[in-house]
Jmol script that loads the backbone (N, CA, C; Angstrom):
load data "model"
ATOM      1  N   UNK A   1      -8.806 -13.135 156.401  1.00  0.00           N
ATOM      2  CA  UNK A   1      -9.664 -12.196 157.097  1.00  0.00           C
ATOM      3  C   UNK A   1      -9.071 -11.926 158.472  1.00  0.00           C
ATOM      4  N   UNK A   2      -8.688 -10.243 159.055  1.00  0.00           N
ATOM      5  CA  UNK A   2      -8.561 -10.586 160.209  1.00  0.00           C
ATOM      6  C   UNK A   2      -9.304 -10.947 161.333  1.00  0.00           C
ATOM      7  N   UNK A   3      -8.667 -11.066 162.519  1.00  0.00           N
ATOM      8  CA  UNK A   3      -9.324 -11.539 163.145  1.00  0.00           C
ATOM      9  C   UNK A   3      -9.100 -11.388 164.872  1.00  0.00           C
ATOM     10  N   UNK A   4     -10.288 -11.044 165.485  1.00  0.00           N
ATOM     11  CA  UNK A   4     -10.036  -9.902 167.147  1.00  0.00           C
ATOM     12  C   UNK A   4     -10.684 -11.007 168.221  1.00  0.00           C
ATOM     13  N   UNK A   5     -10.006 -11.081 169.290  1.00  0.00           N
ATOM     14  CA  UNK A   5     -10.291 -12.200 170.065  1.00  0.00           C
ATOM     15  C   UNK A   5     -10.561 -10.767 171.654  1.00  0.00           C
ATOM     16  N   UNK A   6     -11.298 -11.340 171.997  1.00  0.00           N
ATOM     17  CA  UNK A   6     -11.695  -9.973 173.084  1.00  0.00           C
ATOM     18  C   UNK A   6     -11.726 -10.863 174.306  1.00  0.00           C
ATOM     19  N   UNK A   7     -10.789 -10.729 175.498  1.00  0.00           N
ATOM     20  CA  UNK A   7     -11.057 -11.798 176.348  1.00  0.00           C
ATOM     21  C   UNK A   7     -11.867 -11.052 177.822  1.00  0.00           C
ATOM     22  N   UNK A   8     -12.934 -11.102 178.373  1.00  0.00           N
ATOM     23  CA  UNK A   8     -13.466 -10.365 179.180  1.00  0.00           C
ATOM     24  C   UNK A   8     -12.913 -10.839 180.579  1.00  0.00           C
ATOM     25  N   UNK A   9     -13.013 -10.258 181.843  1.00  0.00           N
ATOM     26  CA  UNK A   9     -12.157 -11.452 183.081  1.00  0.00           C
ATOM     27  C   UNK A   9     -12.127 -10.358 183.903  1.00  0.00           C
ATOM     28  N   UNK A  10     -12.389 -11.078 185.360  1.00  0.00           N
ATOM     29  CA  UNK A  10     -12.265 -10.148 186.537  1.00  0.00           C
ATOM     30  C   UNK A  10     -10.684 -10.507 187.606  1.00  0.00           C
ATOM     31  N   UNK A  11     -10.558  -9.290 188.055  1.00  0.00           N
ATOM     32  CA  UNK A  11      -9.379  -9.524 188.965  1.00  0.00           C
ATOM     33  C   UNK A  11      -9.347  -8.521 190.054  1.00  0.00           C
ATOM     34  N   UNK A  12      -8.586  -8.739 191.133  1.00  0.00           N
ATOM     35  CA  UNK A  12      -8.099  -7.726 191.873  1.00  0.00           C
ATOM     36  C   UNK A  12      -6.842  -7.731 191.998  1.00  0.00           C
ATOM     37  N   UNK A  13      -6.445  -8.334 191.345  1.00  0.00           N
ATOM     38  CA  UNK A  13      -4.593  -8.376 191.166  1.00  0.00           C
ATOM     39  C   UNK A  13      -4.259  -8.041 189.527  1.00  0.00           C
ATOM     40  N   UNK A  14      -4.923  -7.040 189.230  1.00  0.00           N
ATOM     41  CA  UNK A  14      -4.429  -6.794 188.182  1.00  0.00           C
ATOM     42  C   UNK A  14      -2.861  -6.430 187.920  1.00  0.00           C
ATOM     43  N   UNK A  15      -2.295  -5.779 188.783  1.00  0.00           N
ATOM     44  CA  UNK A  15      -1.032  -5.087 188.320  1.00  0.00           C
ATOM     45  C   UNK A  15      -0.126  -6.906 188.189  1.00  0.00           C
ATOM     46  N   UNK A  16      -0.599  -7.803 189.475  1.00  0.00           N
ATOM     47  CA  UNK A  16       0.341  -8.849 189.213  1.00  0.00           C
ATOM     48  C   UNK A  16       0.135  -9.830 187.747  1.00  0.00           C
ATOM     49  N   UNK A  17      -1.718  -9.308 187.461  1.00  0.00           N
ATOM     50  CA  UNK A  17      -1.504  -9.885 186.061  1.00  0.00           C
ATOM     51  C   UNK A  17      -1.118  -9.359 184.497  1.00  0.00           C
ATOM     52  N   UNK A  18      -0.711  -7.797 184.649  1.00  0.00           N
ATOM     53  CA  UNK A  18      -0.272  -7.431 183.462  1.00  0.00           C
ATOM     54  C   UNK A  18       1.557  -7.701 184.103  1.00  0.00           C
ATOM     55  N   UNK A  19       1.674  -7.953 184.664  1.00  0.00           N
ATOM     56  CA  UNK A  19       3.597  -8.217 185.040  1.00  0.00           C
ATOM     57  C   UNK A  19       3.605  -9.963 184.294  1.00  0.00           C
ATOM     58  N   UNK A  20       2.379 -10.889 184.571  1.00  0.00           N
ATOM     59  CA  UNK A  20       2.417 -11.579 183.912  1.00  0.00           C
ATOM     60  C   UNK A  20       2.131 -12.136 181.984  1.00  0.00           C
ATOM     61  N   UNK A  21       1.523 -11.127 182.149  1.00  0.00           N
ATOM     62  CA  UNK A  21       1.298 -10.899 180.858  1.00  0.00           C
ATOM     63  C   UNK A  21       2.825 -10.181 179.802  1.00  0.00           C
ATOM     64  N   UNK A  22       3.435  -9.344 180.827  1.00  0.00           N
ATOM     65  CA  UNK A  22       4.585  -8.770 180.335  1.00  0.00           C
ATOM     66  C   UNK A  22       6.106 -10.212 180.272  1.00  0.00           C
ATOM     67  N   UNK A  23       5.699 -10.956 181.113  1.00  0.00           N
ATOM     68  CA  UNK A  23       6.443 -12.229 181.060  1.00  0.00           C
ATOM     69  C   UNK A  23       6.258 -13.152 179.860  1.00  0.00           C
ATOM     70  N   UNK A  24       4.879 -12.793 179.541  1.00  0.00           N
ATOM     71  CA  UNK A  24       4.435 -13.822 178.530  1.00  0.00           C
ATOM     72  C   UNK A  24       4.721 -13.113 177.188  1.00  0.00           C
ATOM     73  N   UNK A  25       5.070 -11.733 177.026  1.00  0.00           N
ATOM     74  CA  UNK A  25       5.560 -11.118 175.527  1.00  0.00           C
ATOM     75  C   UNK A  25       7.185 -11.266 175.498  1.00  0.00           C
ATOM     76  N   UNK A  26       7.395 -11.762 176.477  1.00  0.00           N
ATOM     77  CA  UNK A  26       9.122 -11.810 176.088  1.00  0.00           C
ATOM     78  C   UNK A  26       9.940 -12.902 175.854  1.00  0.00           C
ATOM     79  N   UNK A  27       9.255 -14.012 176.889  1.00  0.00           N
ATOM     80  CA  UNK A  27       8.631 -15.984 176.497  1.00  0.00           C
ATOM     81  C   UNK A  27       8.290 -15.970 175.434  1.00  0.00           C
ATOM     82  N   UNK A  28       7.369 -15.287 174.525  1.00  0.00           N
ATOM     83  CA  UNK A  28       6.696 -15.783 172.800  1.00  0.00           C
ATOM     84  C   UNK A  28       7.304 -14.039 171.932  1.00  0.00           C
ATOM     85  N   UNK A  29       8.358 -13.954 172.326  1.00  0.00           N
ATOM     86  CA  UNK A  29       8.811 -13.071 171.468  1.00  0.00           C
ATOM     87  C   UNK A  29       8.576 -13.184 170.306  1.00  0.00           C
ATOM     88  N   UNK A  30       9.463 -14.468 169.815  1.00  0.00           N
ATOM     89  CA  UNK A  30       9.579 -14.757 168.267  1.00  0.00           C
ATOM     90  C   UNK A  30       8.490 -15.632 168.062  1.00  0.00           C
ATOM     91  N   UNK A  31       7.816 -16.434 168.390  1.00  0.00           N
ATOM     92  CA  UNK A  31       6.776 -16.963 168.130  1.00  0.00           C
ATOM     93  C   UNK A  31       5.083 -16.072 167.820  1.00  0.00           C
ATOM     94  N   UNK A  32       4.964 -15.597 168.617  1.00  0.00           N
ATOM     95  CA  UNK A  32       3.874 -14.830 168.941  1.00  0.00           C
ATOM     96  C   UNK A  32       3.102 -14.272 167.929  1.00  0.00           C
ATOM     97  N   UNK A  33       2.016 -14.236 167.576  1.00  0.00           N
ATOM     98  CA  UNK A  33       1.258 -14.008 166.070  1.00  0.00           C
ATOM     99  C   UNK A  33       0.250 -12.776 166.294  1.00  0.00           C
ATOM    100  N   UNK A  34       0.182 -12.040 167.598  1.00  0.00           N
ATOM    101  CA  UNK A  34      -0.964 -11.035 167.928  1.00  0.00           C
ATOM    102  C   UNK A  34       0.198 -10.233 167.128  1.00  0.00           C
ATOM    103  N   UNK A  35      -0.620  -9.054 166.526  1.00  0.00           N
ATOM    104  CA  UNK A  35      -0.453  -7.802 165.725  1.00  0.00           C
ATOM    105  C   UNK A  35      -0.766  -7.185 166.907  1.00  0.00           C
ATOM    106  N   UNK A  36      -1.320  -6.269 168.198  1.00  0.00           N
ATOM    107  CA  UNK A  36      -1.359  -5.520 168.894  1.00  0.00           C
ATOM    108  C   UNK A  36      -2.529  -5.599 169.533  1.00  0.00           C
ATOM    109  N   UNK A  37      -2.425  -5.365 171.274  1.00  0.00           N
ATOM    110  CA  UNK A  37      -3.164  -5.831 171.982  1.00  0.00           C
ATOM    111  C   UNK A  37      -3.650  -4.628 173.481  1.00  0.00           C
ATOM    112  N   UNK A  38      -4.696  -4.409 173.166  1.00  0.00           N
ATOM    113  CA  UNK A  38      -5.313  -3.041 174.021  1.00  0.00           C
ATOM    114  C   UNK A  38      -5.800  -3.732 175.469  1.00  0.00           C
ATOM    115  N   UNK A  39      -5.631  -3.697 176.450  1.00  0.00           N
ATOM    116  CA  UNK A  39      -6.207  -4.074 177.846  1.00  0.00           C
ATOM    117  C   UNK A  39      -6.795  -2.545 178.434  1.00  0.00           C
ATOM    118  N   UNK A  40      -8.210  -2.914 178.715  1.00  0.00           N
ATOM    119  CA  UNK A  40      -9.376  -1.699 179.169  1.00  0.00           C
ATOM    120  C   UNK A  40     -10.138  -2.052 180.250  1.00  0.00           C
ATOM    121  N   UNK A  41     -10.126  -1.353 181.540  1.00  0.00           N
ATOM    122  CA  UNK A  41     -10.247  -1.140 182.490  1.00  0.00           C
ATOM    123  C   UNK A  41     -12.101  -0.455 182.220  1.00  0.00           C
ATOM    124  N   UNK A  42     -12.900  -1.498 182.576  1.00  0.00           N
ATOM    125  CA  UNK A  42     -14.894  -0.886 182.260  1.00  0.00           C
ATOM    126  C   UNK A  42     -14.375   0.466 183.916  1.00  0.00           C
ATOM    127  N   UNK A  43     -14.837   1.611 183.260  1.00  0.00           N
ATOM    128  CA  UNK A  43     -14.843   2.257 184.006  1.00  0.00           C
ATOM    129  C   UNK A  43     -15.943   2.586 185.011  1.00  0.00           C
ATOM    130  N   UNK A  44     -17.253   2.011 184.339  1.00  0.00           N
ATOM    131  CA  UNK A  44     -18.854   1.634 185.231  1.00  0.00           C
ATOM    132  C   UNK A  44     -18.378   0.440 186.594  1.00  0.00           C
ATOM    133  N   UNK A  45     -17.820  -0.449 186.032  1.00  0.00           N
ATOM    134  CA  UNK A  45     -17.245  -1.780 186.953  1.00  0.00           C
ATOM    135  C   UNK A  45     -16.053  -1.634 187.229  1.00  0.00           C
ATOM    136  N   UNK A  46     -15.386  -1.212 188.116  1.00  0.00           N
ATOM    137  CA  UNK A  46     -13.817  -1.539 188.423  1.00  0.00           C
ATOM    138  C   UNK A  46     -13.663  -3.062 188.937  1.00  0.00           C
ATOM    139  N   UNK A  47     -12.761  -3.414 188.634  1.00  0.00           N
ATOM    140  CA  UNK A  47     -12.308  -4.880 188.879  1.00  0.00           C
ATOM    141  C   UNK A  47     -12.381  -5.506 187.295  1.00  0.00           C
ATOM    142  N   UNK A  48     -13.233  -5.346 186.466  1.00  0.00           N
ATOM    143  CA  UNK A  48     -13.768  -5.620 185.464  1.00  0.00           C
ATOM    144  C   UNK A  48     -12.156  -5.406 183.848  1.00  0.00           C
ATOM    145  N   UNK A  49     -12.044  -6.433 182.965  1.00  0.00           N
ATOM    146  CA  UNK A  49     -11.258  -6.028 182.423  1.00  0.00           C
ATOM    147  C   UNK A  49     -11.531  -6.801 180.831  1.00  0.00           C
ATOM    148  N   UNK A  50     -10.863  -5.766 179.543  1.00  0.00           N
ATOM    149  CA  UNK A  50     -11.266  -6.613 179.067  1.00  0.00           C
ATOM    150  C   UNK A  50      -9.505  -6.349 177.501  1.00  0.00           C
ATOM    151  N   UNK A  51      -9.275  -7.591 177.599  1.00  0.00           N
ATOM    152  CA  UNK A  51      -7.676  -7.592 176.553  1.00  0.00           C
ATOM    153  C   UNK A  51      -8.185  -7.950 175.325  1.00  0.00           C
ATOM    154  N   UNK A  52      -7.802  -6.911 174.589  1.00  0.00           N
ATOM    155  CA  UNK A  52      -8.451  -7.116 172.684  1.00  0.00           C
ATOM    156  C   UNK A  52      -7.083  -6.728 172.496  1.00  0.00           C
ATOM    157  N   UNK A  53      -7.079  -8.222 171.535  1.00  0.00           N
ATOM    158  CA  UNK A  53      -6.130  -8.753 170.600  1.00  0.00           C
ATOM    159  C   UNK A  53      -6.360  -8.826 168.990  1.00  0.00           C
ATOM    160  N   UNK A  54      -5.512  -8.312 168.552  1.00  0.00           N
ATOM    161  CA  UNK A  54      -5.589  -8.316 166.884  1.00  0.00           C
ATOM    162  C   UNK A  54      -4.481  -9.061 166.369  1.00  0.00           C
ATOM    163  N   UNK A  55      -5.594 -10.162 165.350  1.00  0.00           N
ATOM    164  CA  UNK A  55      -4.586 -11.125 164.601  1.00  0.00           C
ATOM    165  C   UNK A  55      -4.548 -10.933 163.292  1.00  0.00           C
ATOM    166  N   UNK A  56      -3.879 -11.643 162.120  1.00  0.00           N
ATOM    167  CA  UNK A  56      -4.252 -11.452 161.044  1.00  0.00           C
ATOM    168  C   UNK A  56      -5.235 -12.208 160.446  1.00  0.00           C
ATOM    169  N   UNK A  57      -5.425 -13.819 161.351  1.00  0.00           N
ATOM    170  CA  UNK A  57      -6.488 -14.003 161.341  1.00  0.00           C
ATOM    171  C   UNK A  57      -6.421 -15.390 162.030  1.00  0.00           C
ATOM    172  N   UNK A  58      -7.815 -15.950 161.903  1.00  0.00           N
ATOM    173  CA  UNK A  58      -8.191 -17.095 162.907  1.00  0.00           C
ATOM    174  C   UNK A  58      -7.196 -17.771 163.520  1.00  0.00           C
ATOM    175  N   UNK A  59      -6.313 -18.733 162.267  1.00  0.00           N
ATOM    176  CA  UNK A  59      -6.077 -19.584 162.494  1.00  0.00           C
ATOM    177  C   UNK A  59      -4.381 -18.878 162.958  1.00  0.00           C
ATOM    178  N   UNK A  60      -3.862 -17.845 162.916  1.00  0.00           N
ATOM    179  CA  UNK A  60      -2.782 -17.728 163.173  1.00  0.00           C
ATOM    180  C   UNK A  60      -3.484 -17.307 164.798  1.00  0.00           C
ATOM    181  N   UNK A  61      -4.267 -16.926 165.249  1.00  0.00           N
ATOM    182  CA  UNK A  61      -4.793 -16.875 166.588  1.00  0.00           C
ATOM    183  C   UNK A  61      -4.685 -18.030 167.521  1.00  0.00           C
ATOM    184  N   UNK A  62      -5.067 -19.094 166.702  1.00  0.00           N
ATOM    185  CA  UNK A  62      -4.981 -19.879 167.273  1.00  0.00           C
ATOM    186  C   UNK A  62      -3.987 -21.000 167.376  1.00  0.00           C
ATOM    187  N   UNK A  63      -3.171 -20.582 166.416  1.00  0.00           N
ATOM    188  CA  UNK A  63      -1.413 -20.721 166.552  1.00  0.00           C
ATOM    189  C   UNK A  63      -0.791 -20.316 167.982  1.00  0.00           C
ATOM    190  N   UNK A  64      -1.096 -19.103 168.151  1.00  0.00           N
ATOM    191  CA  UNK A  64      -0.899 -18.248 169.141  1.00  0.00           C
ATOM    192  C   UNK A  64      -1.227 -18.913 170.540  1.00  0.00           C
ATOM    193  N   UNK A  65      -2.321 -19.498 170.271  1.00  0.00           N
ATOM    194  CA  UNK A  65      -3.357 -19.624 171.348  1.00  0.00           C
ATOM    195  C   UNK A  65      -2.633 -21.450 171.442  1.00  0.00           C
ATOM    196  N   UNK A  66      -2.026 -21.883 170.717  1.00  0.00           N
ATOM    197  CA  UNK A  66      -1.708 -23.402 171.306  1.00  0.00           C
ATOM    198  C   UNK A  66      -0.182 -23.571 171.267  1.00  0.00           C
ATOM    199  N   UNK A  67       0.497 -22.200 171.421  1.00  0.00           N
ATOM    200  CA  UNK A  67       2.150 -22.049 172.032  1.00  0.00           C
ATOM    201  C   UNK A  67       2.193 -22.584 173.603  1.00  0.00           C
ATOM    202  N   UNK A  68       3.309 -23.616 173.660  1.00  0.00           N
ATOM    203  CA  UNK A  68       3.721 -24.089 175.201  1.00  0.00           C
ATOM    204  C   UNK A  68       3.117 -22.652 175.889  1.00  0.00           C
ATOM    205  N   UNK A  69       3.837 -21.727 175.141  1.00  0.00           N
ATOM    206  CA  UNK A  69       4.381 -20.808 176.443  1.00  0.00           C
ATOM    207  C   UNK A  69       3.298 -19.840 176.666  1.00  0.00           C
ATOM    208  N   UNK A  70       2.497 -20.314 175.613  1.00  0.00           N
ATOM    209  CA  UNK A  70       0.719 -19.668 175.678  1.00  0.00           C
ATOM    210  C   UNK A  70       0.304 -20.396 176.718  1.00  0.00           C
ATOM    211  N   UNK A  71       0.218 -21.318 177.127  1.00  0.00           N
ATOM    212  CA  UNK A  71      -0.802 -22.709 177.460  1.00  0.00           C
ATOM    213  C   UNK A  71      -0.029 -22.138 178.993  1.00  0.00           C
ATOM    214  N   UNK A  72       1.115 -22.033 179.326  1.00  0.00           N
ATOM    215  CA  UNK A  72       2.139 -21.772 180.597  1.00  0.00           C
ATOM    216  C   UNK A  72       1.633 -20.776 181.145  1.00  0.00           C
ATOM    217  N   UNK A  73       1.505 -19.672 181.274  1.00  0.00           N
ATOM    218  CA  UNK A  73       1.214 -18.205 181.204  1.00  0.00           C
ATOM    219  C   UNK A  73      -0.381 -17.977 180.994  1.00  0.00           C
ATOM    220  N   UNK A  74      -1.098 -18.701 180.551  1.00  0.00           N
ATOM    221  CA  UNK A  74      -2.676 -19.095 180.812  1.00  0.00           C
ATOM    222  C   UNK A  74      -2.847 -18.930 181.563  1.00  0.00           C
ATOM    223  N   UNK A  75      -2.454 -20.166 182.045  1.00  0.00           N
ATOM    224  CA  UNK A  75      -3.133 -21.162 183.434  1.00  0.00           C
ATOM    225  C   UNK A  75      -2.464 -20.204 184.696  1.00  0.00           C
ATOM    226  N   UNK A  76      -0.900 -19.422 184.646  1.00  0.00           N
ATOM    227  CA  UNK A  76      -0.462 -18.172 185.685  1.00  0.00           C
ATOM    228  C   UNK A  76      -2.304 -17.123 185.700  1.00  0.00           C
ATOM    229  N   UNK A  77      -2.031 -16.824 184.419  1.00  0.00           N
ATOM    230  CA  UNK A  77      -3.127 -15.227 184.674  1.00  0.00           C
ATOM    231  C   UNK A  77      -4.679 -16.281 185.110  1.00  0.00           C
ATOM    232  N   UNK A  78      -5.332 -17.182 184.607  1.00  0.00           N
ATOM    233  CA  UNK A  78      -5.938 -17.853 185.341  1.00  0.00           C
ATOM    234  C   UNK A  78      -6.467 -17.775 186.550  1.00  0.00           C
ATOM    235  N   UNK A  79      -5.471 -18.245 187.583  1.00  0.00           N
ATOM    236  CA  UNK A  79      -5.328 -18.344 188.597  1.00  0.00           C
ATOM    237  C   UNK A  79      -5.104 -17.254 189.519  1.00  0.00           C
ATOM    238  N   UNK A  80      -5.171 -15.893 188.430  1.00  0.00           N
ATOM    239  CA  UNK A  80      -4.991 -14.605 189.514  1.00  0.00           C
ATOM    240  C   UNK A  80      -6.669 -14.180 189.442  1.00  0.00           C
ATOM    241  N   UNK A  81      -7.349 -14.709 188.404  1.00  0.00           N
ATOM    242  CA  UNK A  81      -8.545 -14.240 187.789  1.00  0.00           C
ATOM    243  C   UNK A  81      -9.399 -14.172 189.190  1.00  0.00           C
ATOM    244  N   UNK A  82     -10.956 -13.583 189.082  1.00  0.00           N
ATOM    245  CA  UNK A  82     -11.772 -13.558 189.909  1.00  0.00           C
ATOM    246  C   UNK A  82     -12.982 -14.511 189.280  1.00  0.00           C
ATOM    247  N   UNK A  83     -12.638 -15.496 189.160  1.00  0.00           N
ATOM    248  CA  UNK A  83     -13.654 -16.375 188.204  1.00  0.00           C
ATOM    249  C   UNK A  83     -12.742 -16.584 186.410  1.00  0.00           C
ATOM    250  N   UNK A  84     -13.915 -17.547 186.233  1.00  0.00           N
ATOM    251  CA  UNK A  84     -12.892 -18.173 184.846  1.00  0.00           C
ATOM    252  C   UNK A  84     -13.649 -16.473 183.799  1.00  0.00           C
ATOM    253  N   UNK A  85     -12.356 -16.335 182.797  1.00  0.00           N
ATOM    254  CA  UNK A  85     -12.544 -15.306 181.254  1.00  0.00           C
ATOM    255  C   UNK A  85     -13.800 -16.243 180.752  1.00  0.00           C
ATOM    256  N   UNK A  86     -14.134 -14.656 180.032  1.00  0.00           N
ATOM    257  CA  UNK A  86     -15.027 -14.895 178.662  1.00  0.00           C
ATOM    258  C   UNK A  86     -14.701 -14.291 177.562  1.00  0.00           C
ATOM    259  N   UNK A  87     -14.255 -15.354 176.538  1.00  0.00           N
ATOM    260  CA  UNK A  87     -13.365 -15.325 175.222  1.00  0.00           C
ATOM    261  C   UNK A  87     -14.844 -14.848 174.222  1.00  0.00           C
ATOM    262  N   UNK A  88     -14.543 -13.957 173.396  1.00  0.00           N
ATOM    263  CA  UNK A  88     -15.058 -12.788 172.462  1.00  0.00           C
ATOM    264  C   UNK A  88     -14.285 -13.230 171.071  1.00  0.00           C
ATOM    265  N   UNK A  89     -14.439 -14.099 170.003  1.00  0.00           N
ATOM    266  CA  UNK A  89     -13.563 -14.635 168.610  1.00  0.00           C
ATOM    267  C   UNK A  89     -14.228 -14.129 167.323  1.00  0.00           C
ATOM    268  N   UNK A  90     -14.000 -13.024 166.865  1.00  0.00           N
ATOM    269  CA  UNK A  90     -14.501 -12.108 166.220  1.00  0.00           C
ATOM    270  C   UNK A  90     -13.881 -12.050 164.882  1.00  0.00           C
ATOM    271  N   UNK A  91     -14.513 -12.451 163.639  1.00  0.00           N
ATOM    272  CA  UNK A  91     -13.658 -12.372 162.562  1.00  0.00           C
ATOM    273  C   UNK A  91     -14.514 -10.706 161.896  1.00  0.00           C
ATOM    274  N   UNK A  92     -13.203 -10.084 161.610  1.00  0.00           N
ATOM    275  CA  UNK A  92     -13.380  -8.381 161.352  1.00  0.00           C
ATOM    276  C   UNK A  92     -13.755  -8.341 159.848  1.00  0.00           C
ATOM    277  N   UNK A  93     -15.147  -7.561 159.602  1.00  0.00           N
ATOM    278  CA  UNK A  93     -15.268  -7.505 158.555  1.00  0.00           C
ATOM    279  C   UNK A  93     -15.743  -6.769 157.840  1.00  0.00           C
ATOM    280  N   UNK A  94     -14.971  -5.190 158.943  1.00  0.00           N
ATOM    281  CA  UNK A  94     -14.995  -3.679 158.185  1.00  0.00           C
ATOM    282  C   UNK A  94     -13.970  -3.052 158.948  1.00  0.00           C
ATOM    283  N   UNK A  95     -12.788  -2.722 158.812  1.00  0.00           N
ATOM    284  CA  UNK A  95     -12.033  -1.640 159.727  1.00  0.00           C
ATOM    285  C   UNK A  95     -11.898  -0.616 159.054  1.00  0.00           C
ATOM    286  N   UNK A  96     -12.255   0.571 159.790  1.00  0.00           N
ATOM    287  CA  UNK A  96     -11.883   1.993 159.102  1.00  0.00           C
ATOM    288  C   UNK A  96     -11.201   2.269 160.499  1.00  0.00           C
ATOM    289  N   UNK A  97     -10.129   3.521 159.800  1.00  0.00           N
ATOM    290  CA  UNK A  97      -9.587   4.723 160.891  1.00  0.00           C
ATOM    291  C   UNK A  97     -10.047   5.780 160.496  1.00  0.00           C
TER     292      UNK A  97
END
end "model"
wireframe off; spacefill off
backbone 0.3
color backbone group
């Protein structure tokens, strides 16, 4: 089943945390198990952000989610945050286009 992990999180350093985030797709190149990943800017809240990730499913998510270089690159975007994320673990169970 797949499976969409939605991580919600505030910042004001966003640009320094998608440069980190861009560090962290080139670190888990070959490892890395997300199928494709949308980052959305709440346009009601600025500061406000929220990164939806598509897996194929749980447990390769959470493959993903217990890579060194996952766990490394965490604790970076973390620490740019405006308060700790709120993780969204969503198993999909209708997609249409």
């Amino acid at each position: 089943m797949s499976f969409v992990q939605i991580i919600e999180f505030r910042t004001s350093k966003i640009d320094e945390m998608r440069a980190i985030g861009d560090e962290w797709e080139a670190a888990a190149a070959g490892d890395r198990k997300a199928r494709r990943q949308v980052m959305c800017e709440d346009r009601d809240q600025p500061g406000r952000y929220f990164n939806i990730v598509f897996f194929d499913s749980h447990e390769e998510a959470m493959e993903n989610s217990n890579l060194p270089v996952t766990q490394e690159f965490s604790q970076k975007m973390m620490a740019l945050g405006d308060g700790p994320p709120t993780f969204y673990n969503l198993d999909v169970l209708d997609d249409r286009s």
